[in-house]
C-alpha positions as CSV (number, residue, x, y, z in Angstrom):
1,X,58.1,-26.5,199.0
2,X,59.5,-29.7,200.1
3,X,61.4,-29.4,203.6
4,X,63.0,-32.5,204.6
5,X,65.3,-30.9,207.1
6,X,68.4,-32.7,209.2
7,X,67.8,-32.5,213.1
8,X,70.9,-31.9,214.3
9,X,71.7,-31.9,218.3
10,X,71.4,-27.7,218.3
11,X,69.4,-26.4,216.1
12,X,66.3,-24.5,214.9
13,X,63.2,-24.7,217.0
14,X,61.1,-27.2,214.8
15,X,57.7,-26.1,215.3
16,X,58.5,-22.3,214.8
17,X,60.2,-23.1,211.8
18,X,57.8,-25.0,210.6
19,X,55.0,-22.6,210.9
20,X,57.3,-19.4,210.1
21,X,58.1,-20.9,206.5
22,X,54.5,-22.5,205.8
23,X,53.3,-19.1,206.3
24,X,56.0,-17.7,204.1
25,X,54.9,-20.2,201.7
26,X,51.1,-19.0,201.8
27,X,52.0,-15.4,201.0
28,X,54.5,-16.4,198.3
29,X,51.2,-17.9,196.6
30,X,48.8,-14.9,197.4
31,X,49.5,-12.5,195.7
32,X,49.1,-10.2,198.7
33,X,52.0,-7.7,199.1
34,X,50.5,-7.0,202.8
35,X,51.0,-10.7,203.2
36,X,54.6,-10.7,201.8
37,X,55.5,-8.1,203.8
38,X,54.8,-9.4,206.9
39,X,56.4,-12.7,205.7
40,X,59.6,-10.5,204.9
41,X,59.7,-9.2,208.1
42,X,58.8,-12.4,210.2
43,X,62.0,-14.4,208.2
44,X,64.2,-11.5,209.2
45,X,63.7,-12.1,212.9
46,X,65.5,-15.3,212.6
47,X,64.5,-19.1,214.8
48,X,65.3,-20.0,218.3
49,X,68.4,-22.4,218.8
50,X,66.9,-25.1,220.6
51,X,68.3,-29.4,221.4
52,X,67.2,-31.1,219.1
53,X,66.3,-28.6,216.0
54,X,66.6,-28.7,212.2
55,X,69.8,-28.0,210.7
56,X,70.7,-24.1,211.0
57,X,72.5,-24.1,207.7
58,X,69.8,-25.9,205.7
59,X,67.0,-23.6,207.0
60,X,69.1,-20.8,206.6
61,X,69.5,-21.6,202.4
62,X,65.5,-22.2,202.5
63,X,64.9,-18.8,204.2
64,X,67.3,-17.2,201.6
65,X,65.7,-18.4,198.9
66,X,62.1,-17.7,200.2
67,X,63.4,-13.7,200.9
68,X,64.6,-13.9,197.2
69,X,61.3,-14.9,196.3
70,X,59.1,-13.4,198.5
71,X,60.6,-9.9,197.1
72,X,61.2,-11.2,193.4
73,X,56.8,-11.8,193.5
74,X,56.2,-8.2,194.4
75,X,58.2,-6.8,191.5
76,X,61.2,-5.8,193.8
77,X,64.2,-7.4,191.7
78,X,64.4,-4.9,188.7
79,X,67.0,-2.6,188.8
80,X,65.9,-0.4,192.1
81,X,66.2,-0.5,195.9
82,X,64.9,-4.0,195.5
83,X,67.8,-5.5,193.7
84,X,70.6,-5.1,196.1
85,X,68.9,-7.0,199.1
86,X,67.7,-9.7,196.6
87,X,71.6,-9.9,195.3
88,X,72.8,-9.7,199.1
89,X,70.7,-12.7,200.2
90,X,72.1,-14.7,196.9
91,X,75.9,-14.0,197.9
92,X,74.9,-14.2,201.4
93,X,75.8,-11.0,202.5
94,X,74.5,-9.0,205.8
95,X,73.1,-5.4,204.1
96,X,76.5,-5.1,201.5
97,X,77.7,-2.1,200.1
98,X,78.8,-1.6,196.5
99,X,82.4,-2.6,197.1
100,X,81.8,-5.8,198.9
101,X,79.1,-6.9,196.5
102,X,81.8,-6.3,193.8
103,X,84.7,-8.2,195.8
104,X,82.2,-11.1,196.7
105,X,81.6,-11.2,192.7
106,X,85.2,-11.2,191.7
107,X,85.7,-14.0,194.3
108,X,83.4,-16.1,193.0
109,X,84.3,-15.5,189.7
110,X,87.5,-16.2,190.6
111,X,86.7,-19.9,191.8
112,X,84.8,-20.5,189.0
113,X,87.9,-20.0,186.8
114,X,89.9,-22.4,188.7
115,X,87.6,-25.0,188.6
């Protein structure tokens, strides 16, 4: 994966990113649910805000998209337990219920008709 991050004045801890999403990265192309797991759990933790450190917004979008995949590669986006955190980190929500998944939806639909 590409990662061509902005360093911005606070940010991200370079280095830790760095090595937190290679390794991501690595268990994405395993096939080791072990692996994923402990990739899953290492992106939850979240970076250090340090001077000088990639953009917080950017790497958050990467992480997002690596939980999504990360999951999606051990079968855990059909229609189970898996699906709500994978449709949570798309709408960018922290652990939703079903009635702010549904209003974060509508919202969005919403601006789509507008535009």
């Amino acid at each position: 994966m590409d990662r061509d991050f902005i360093v911005v004045l606070r940010g991200y801890d370079r280095t830790e990113v760095d090595q937190v999403l290679g390794r991501a990265e690595v268990a994405l192309a395993s096939g080791s649910a072990s692996l994923r797991a402990a990739s899953l759990a290492e992106l939850g933790k979240g970076f250090v805000v340090t001077l000088r450190g990639y953009d917080r917004g950017q790497v958050d979008n990467v992480v997002r998209t690596l939980v999504v995949a990360l999951r999606a590669a051990g079968g855990d986006n059909g229609g189970g337990e898996g699906f709500r955190p994978a449709l949570a980190a798309v709408l960018r929500l922290d652990q939703p219920g079903d009635q702010e998944i549904i209003d974060e939806v509508r919202r969005l639909r919403e601006l789509a008709d507008r535009a």
